[in-house]
N, C-alpha and C positions, 0 to 999 in steps of 0.2 A: 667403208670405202678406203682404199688403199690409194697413196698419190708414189707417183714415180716417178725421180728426179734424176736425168741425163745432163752428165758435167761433160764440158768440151774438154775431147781429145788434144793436146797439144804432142805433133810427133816431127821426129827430123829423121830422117834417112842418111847417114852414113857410108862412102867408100872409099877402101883402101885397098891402095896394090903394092904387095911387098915382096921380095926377095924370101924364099922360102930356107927355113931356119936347117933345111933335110943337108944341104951342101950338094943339091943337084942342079944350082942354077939357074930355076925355074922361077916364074912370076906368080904370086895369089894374089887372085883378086875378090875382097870378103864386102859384103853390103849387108849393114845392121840398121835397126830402125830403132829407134829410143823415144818413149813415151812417156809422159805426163798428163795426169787429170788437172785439170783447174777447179779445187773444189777447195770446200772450208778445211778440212780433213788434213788438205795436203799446204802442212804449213813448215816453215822455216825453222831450222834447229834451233836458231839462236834466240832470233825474238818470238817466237811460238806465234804468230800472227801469221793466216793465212798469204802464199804465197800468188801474186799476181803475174800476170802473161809474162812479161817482160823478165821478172827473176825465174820463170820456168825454159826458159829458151835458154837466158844466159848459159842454166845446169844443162839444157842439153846438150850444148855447143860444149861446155866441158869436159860433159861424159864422154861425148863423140871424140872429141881432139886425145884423150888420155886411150880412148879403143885404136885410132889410128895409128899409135908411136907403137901397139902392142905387134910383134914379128908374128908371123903364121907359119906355120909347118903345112907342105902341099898334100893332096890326097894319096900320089905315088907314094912318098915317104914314111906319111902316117903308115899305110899297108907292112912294106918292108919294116916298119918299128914293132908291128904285131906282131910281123909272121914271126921275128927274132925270139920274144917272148912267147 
């Protein structure tokens, strides 16, 4: 008999609108989702002791804030960067 063990999802959703990096002026708006398991597994670098709700949100909130500072290049521009290459 097999048993099968579901750890809770912990996710935050993400958005940001930034000035596109092309120099055409334009607005990108990017929505990213970041996830974590809350299980034994997923434990803390430092003290190797599984991580609890509370320090898994903290890391999302950082992962999320450190993706928000990062510029986007718009879909027009991405294009014109191919066709060039």
């Amino acid at each position: 008999m097999r048993v099968r063990i579901t750890y809770d999802k912990i996710e935050r959703t993400f958005r940001k609108t930034v000035k596109c990096l092309g120099n055409c002026g334009r607005y990108v708006t990017r929505q990213k989702t970041f996830f974590q398991t809350e299980n034994p597994f997923n434990v803390h670098e430092l003290t190797k002791l599984p991580k609890d709700r509370v320090q898994i949100v903290r890391e999302l909130h950082e992962t999320g804030d450190r993706w928000q500072l990062v510029s986007e290049t718009c879909s027009h521009c991405k294009t014109k960067e191919e066709a060039k290459q």
